[in-house]
Structure formats: C-alpha cells, structure tokens
C-alpha positions as CSV (number, residue, x, y, z in Angstrom):
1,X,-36.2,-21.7,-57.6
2,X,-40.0,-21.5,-58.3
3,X,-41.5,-21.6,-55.0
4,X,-45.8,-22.6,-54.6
5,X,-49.0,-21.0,-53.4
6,X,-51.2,-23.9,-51.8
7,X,-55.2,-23.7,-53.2
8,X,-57.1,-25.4,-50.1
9,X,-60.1,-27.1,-51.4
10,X,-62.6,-29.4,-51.2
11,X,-62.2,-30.5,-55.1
12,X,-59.8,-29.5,-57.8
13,X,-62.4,-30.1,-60.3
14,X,-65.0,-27.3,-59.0
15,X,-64.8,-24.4,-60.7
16,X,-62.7,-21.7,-58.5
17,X,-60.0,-24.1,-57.9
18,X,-59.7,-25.1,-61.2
19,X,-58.8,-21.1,-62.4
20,X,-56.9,-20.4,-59.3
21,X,-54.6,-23.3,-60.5
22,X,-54.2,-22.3,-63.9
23,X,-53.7,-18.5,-63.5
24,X,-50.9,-19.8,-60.9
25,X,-49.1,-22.0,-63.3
26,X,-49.5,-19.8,-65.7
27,X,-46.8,-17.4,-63.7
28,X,-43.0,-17.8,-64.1
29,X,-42.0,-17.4,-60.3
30,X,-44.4,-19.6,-59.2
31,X,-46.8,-22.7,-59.4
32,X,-50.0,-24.0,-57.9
33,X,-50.9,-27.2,-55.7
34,X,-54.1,-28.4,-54.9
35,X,-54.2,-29.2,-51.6
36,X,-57.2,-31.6,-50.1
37,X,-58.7,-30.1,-47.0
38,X,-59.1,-32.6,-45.4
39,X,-55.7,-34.2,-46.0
40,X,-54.3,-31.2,-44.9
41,X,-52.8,-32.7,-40.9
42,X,-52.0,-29.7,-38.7
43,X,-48.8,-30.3,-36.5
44,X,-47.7,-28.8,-32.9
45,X,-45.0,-29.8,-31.2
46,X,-42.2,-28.5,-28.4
47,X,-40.2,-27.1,-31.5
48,X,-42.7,-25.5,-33.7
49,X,-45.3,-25.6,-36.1
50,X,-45.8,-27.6,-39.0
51,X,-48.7,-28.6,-41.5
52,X,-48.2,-32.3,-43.7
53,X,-49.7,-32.8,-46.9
54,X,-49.1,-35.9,-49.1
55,X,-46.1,-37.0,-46.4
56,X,-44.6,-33.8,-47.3
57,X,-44.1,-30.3,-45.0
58,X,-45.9,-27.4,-45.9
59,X,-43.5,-24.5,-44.7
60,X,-42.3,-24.1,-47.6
61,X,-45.5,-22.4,-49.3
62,X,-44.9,-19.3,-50.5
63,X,-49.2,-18.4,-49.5
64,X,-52.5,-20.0,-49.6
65,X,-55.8,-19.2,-50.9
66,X,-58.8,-20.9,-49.3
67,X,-61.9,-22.5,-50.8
68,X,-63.6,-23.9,-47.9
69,X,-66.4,-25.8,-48.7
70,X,-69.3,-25.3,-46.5
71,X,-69.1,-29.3,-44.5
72,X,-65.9,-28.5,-43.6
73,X,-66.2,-25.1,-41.7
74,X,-64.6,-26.5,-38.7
75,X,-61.6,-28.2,-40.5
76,X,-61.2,-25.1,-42.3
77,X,-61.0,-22.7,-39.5
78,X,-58.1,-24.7,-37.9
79,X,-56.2,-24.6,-41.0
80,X,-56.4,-21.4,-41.8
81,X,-55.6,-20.6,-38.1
82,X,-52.3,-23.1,-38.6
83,X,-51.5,-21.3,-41.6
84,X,-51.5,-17.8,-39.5
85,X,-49.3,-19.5,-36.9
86,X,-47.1,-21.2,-39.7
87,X,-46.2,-17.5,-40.7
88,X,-48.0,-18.3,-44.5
89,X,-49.7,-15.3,-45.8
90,X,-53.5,-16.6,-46.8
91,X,-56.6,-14.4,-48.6
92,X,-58.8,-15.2,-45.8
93,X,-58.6,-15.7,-42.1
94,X,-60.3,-17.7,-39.4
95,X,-61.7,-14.8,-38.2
96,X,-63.4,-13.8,-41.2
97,X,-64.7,-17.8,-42.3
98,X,-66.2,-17.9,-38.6
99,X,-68.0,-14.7,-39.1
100,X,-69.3,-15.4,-42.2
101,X,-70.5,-18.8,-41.7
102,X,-72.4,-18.3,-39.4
103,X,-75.2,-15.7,-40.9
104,X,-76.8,-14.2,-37.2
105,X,-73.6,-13.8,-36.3
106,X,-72.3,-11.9,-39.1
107,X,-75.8,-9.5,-38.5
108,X,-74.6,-9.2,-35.2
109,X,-71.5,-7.8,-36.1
110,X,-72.6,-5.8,-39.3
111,X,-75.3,-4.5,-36.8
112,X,-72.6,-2.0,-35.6
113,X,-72.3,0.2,-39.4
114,X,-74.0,3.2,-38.5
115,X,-76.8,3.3,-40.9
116,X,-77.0,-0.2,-42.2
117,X,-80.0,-2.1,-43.6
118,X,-80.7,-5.7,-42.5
119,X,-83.6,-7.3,-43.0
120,X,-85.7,-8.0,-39.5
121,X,-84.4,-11.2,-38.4
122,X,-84.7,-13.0,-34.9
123,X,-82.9,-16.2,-34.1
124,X,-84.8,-19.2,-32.6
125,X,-83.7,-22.3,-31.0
126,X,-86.9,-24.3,-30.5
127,X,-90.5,-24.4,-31.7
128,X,-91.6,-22.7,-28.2
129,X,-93.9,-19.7,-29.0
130,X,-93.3,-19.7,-32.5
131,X,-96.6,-18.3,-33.3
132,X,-96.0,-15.6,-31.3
133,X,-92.3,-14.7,-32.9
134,X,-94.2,-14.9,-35.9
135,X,-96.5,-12.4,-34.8
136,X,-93.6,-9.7,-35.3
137,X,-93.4,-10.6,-39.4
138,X,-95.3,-9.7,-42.4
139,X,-95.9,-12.3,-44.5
140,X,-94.4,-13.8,-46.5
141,X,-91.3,-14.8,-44.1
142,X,-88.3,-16.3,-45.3
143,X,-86.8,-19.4,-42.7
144,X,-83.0,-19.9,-43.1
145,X,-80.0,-21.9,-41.7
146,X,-77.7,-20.4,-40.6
147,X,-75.2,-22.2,-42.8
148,X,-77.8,-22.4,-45.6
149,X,-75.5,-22.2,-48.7
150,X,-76.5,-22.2,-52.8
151,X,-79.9,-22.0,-52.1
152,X,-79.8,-25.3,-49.9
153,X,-81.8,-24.6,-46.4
154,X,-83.7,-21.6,-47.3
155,X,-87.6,-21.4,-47.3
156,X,-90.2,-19.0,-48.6
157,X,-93.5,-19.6,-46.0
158,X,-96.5,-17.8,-47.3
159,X,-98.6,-18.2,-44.2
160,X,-97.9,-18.6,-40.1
161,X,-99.4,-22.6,-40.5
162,X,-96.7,-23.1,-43.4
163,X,-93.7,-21.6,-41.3
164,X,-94.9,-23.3,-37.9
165,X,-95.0,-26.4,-40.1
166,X,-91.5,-26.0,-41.5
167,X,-90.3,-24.8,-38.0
168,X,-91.3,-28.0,-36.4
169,X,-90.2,-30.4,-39.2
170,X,-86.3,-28.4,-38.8
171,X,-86.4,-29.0,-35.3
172,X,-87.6,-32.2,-35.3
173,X,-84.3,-33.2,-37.7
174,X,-81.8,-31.0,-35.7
175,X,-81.2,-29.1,-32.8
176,X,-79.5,-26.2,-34.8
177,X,-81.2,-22.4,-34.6
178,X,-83.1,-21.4,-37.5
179,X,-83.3,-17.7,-38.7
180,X,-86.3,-16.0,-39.4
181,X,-86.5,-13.4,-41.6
182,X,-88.6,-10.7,-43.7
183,X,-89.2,-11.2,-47.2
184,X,-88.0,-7.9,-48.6
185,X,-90.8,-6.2,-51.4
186,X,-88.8,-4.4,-54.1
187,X,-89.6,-1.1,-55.8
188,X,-89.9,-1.5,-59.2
189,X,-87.6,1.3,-59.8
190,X,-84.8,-1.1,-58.6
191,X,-86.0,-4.6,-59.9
192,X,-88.3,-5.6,-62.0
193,X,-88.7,-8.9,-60.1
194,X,-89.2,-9.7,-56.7
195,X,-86.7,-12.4,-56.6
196,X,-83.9,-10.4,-57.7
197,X,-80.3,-9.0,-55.8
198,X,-76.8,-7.8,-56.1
199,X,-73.4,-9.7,-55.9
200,X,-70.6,-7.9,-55.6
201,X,-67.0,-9.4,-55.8
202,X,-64.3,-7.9,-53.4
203,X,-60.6,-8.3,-53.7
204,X,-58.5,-6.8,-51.3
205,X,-59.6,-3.4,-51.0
206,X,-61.2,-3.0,-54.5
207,X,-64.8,-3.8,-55.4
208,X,-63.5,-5.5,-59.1
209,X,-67.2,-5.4,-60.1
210,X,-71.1,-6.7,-59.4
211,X,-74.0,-8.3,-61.2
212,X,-77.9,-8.7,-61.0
213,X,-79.5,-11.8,-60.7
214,X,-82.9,-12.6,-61.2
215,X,-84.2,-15.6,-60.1
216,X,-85.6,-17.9,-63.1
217,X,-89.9,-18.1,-63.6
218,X,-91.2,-20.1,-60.4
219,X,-88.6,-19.8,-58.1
220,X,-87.8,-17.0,-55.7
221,X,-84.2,-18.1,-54.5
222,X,-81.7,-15.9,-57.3
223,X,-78.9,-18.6,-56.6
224,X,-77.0,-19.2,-60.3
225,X,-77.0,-22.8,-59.1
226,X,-80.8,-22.7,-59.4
227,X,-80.9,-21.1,-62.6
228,X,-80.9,-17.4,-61.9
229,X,-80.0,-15.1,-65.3
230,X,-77.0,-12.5,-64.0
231,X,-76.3,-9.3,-66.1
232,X,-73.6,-6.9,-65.0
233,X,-74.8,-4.1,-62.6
234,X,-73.5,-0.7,-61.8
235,X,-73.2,0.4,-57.7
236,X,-74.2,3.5,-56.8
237,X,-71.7,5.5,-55.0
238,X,-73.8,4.5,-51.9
239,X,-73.6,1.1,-51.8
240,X,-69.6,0.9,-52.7
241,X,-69.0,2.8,-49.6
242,X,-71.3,0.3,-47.5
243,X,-69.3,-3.0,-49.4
244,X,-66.3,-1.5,-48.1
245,X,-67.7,-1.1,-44.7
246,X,-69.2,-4.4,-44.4
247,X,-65.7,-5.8,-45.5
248,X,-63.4,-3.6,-43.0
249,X,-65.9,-4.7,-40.3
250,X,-65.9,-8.6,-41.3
251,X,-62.2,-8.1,-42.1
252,X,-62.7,-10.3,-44.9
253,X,-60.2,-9.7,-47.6
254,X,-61.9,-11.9,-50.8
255,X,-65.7,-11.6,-50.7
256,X,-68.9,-12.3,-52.6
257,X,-71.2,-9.8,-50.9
258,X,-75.3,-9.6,-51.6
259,X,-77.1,-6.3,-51.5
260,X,-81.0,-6.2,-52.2
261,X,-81.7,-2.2,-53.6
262,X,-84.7,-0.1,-52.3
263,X,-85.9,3.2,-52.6
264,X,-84.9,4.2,-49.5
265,X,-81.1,2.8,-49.9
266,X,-79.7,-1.2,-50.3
267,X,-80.6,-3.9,-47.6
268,X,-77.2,-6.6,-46.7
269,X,-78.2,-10.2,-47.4
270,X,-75.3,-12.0,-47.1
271,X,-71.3,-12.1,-46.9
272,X,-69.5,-15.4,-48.6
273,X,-66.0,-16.0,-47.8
274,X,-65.3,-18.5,-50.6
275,X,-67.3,-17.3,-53.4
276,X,-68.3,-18.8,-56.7
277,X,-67.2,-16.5,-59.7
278,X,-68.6,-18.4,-62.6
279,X,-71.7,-16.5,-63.6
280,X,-70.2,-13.2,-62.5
281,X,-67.6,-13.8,-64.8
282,X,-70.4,-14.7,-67.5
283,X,-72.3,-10.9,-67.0
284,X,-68.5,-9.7,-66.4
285,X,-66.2,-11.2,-68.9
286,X,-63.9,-8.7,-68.9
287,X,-62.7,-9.4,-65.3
288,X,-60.5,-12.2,-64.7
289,X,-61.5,-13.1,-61.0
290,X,-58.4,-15.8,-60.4
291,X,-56.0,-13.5,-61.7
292,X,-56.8,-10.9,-59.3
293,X,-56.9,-12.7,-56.2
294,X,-53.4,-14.2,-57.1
295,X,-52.3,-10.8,-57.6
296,X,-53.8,-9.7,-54.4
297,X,-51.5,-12.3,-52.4
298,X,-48.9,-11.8,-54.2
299,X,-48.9,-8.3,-52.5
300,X,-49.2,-9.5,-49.7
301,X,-46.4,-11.8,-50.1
302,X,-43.9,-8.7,-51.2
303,X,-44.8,-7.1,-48.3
C-alpha cells in the first residue's frame, strides 16, 4: 500500500511546493498531496485527535512538510502543533516557526551563542523618544518588521528626519513594534558591494550548500524576488560551525539562514523556516533541494 506525505501550503503552484510534490511522486512507496492550509480543520475531542482535509481524516499520513506562508503564521503554528499531537512526523515544528517569525525574538534567543554577531538592534513600540533611540545608531539605519518577509517591510533611512518620518507613518498604520537596526559596512575583502549576503540552506543536520547575493544596481535589499544576482559561495570553516549553532539553538530542522561576512568574522541576519530554493538552486544546480528534504523525513519516518 503506498502510503502519503502531506505538503502544507499556501499554493501548489509556488515554487517549493510544486518540487516537493514531484520528487514525492516520483518515489515508489509513496505519493504527495497538497494540502491547503487553511482548509486544513484541526479536531479535539474526548477520544482523540484528528485533523480533516477535503472531508477526509488525516491520520493516515505517513509525514508532513510545511510551507507556511507568512499571513498565516498563526494557522500554521496550530497545525503543526496538531500534527505533533497527531503522532505525524513534520520537518519543522511550532516551536521553531514561532521563533523564526518573529525576528527580535529569534535575536533574543540566538543572543545566547557565545560569540555571536548581530547587528545592534533595539525594539520599539511607539514613536515616544524616537530621536533619542536614534541617537544610539550610525547612519544609515535600517527599520524592519518583525515579520518583514521577501524584502516587503524593510527600509533603508539615510538620516534621523527620514527614519522619524517612516517611524511615525508605521505607527500611525499599526500598532505592531518595528525593529531598528544598523546598516552593516562591508570590507571589501568580503563583498564587493554593500548590498550583498550569504544564504545558506540547512537540512537536517547538514549544511547542503550556500550562495551570494548581490542586490541589483539601485537597490540595497539582496532579496532574489527583487532581482538580486546569486553565485554559489563557499563557508569558511567558521561560519558552518555558527549555522549549526544557530540551528541547534532555533531547533529548526529545514532552514534558509542569512550570514553578512566581515573582517572580523560573519554577522546573523536572519533565520527562515520555509525557505525559497529557486535561485539557490540556479548558483547550485547540482543540489536537488526537494529531494533532500524528502529524504530527510523519510529518516525520520524509519526511525
């Protein structure tokens, strides 16, 4: 009997989903199934657990791998708990999608690696004494979300009247915090742009490989979405020991994670949970990022 790994998505047409689904099918012992997040309806009752999807139980799954889009965070986080309680093995836990949503957070918990690199970055909740926070920062400073995703909700202010500006406009739209945060200067040595960083993909406990971006003529963000160019990138022995302590402290199991080189060692921008692979596997097209996350549950499946 061929038994089925769930993909939990947003859309089968983007990208990851897509792969994930044919490198499943592709397999004689098993197939894929897209399954809508947000027609996924947890179930609790006096005899159990259960999960529906199209009228049908979900027990059955043999595992699950994640794509949680960014709007539906909250959704996601109770599936993926469900899924824990359900007994169905998954490549990425609540735990780990609620830590690295949520980017002060995830700096306050990366905080504790002896050693580590973040840029300076204080958390505020209004627009009271902003000029004087601002005080604290070189500039130029960069103002994020703190679920800023693709490039979306994160500015570049060149001067305090520009940030205090942007500040006051954020707030006056939402009552969410806003980060603010150093704009890290490169040494030429390690980019020869400004607006350049380090993905790295994480699978498991292997780092399957990394790339440069460079954002395009103009813009400073390095998101592919934008147009950044990637090329593959070599780690320095370093910098794989910090990916694997930024994932053992996250206890993230599938990871895009962003590193920004210096001189004096590489900063931590980011952690994604639900990575995009396309363009890494553009400057990488040797590595087959669905097949090894497949792989990777299935190992956890056997176990």
């Amino acid at each position: 009997m061929v038994r089925q790994i769930g993909v939990l998505s947003r859309s089968k047409d983007y990208f990851p989903t897509t792969k994930l689904l044919e490198d499943i099918n592709q397999r004689y012992t098993v197939s894929g199934v897209f399954l809508s997040t947000q027609y996924v309806f947890p179930l609790v009752s006096s005899s159990g657990v259960d999960a529906r999807f199209a009228n049908q139980s979900l027990l059955p799954l043999l595992g699950v791998v994640p794509r949680i889009g960014r709007s539906q965070t909250n959704l996601g986080l109770i599936c993926l708990n469900h899924f824990q309680l359900m007994g169905i093995p998954s490549t990425l836990s609540a735990e780990a999608l609620f830590l690295s949503r949520d980017k002060f957070r995830c700096y306050q918990t990366l905080s504790k690696i002896k050693g580590i690199q973040l840029p300076r970055t204080i958390l505020i909740n209004n627009s009271f004494q902003v000029d004087q926070l601002l005080n604290a920062f070189k500039f130029p400073v960069v103002l994020k979300l703190l679920d800023a995703t693709r490039g979306s909700g994160t500015m570049l202010a060149p001067n305090p009247k520009t940030a205090e500006e942007i500040v006051e406009s954020l707030f006056m739209r939402s009552s969410e915090p806003i980060m603010i945060q150093e704009y890290l200067q490169p040494s030429s040595q390690y980019n020869a742009s400004p607006s350049a960083d380090i993905r790295v993909i994480y699978i498991g406990n292997e780092i399957i490989g990394s790339m440069k971006r460079v954002a395009p003529k103009g813009e400073w963000r390095t998101n592919f979405a934008l147009g950044a160019q990637c090329e593959t990138y070599q780690l320095s022995s370093e910098d794989e020991e910090l990916i694997h302590q930024i994932a053992e402290r996250i206890g993230i199991e599938v990871a895009g994670i962003d590193l920004f080189p210096t001189q004096n060692g590489s900063y931590v921008l980011e952690v994604n949970a639900c990575p995009g692979w396309k363009a890494f596997e553009m400057a990488n097209p040797e590595i087959n990022v669905a097949k090894k996350i497949i792989d990777y549950l299935l190992t956890k499946i056997r176990r």
